[in-house]
N, CA, C and O of each residue as an XYZ file, in Angstrom:
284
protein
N      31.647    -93.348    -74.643
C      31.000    -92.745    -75.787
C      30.338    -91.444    -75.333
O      29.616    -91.379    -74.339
N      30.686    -90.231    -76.270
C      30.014    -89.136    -75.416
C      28.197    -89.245    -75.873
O      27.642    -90.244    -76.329
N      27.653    -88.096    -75.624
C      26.454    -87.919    -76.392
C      26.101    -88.209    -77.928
O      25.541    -89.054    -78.625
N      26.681    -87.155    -78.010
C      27.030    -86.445    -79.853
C      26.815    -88.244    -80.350
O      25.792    -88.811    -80.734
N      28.240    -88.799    -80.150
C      28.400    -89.974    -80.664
C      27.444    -90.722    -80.038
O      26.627    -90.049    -80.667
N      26.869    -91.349    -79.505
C      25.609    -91.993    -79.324
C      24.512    -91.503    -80.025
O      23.957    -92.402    -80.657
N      23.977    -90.373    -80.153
C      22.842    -89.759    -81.028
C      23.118    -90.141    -82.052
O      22.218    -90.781    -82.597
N      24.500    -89.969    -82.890
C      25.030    -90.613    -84.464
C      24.766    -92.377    -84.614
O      24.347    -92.991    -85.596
N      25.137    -92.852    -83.392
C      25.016    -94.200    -83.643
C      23.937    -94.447    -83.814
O      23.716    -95.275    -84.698
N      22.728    -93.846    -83.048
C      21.510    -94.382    -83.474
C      20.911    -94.323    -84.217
O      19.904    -94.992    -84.449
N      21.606    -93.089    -85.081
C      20.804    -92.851    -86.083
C      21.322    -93.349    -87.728
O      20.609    -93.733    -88.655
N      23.012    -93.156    -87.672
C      23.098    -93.412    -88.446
C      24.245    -95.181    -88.528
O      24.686    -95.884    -89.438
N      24.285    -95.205    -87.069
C      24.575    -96.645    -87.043
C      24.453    -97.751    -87.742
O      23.727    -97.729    -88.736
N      25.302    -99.235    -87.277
C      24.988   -100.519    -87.663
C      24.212   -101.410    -87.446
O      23.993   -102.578    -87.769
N      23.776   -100.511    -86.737
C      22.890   -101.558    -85.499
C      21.519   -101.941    -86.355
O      21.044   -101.268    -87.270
N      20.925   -103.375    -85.750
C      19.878   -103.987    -86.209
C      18.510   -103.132    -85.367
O      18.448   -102.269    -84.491
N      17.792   -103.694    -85.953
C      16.066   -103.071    -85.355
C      15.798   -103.699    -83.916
O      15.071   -103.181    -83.068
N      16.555   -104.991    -83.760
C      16.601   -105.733    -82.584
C      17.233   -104.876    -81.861
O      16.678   -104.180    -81.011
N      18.552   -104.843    -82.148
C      19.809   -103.943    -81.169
C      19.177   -102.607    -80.654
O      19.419   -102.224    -79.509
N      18.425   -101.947    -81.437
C      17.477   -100.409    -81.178
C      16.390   -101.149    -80.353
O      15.792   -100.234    -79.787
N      16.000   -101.954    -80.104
C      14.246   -102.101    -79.533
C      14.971   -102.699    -78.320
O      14.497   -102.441    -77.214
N      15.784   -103.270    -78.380
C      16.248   -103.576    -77.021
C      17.202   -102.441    -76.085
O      17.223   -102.390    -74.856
N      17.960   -101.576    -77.021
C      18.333   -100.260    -75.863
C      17.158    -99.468    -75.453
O      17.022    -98.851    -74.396
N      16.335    -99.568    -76.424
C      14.600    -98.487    -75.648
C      14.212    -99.381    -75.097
O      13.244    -98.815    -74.590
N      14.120   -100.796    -74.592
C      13.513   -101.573    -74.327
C      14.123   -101.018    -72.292
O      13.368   -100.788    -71.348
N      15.629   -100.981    -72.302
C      16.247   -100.984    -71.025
C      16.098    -99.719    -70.419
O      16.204    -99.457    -69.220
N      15.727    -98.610    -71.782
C      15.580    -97.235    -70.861
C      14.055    -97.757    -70.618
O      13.839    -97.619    -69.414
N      13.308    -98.111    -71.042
C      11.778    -98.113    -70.501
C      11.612    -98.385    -69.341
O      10.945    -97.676    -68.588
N      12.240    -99.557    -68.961
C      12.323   -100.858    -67.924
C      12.744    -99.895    -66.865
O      12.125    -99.740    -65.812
N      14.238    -99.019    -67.324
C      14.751    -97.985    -66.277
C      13.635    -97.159    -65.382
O      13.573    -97.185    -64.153
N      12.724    -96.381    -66.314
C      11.848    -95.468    -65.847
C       9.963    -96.302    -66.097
O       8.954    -96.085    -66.768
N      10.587    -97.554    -64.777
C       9.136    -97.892    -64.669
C       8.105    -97.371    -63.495
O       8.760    -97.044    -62.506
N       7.057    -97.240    -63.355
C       6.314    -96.758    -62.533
C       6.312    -97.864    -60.663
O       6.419    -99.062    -60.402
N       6.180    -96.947    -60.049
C       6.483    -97.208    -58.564
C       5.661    -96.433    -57.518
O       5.839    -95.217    -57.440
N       4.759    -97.052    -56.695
C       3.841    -96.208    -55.739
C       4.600    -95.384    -55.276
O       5.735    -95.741    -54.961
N       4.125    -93.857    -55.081
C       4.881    -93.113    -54.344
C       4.752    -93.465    -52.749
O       3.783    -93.942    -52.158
N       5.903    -93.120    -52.291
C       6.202    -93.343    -50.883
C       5.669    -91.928    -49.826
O       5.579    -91.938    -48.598
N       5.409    -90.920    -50.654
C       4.356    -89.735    -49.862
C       2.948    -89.547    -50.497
O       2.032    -89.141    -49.783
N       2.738    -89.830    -51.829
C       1.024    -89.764    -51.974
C       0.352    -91.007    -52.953
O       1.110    -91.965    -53.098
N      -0.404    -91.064    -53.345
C      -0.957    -92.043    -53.805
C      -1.141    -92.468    -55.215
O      -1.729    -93.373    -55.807
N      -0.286    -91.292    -55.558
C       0.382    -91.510    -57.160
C       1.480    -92.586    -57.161
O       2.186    -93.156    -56.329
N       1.185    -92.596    -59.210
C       2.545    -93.313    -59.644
C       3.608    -92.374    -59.563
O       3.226    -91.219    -59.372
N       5.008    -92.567    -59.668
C       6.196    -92.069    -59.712
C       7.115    -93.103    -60.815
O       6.953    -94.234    -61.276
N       8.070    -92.108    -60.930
C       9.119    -93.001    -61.922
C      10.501    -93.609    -61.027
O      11.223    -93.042    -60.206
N      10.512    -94.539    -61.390
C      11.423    -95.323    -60.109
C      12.814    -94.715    -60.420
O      13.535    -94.453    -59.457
N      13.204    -94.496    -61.526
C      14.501    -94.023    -61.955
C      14.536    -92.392    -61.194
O      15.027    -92.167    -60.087
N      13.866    -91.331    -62.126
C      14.301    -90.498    -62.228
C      13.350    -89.732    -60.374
O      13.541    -88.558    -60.055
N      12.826    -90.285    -59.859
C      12.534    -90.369    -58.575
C      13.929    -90.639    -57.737
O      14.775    -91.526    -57.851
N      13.776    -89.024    -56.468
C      15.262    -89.605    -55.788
C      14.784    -89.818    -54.149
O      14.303    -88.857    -53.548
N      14.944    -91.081    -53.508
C      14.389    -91.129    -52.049
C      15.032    -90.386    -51.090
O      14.468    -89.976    -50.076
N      16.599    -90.123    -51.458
C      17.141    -89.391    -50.429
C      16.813    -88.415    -50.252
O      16.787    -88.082    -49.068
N      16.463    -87.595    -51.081
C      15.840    -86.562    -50.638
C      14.715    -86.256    -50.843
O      14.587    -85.074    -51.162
N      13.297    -87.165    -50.769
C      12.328    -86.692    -51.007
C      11.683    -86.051    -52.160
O      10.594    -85.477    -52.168
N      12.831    -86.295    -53.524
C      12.264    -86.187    -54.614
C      11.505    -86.871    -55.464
O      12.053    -87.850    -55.971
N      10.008    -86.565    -55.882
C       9.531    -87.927    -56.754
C       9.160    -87.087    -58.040
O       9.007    -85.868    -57.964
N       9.042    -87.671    -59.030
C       8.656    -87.503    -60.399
C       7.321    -88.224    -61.154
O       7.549    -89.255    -61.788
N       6.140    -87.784    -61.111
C       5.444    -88.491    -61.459
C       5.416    -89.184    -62.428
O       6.323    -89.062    -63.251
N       4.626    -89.896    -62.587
C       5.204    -91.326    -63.992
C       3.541    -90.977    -64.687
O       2.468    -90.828    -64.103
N       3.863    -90.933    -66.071
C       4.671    -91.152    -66.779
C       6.025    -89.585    -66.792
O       5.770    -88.426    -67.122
N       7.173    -90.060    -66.389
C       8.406    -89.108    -66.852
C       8.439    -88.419    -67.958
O       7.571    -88.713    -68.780
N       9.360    -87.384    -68.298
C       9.274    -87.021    -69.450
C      10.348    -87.937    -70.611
O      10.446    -87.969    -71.838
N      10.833    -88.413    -69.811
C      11.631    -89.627    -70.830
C      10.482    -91.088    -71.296
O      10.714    -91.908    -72.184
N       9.426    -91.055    -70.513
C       8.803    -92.158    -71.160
C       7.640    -91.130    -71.992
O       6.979    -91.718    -72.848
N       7.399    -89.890    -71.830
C       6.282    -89.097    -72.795
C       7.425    -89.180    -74.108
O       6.986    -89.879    -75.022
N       8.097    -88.897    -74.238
C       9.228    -88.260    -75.449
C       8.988    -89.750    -75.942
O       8.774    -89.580    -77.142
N       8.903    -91.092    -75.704
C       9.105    -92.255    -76.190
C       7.655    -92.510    -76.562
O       7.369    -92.906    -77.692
N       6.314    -92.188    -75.205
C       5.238    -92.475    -76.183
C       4.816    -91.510    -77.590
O       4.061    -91.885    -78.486
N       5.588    -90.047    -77.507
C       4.786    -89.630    -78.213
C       5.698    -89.962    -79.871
O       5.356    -89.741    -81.033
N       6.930    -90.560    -79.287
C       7.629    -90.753    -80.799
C       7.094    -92.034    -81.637
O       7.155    -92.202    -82.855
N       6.481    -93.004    -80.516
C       5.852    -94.154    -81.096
C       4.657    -94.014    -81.527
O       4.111    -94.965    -82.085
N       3.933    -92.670    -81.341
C       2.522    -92.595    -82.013
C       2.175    -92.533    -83.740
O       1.010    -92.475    -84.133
């Protein structure tokens, strides 16, 4: 499924309120918070990369875009 078509499904999809709370449910879970391994912050375990010493502090911008759509 490319993008395009995923953005359509969600929006204008079949899907139940269950079927939607449980795909945000797996990206959440994806980008959960994780001690950083160089300072004493949170980081996002997903979008954090160890091989090279990349971290992303948590909250990500994929979990801001989700709190601020649930406000």
């Amino acid at each position: 499924m490319t993008h395009d078509e995923l953005l359509n499904d969600v929006v204008y999809g079949e899907q139940t309120r269950f079927a939607l709370a449980n795909a945000l449910r797996a990206v959440v879970e994806l980008h959960s918070p994780v001690k950083s391994y160089m300072f004493d912050d949170m980081v996002c375990e997903f979008c954090s990369v160890i091989d090279d010493n990349t971290e992303i502090a948590y909250p990500c911008s994929t979990i801001q875009a989700i709190e601020k759509e649930l406000e």
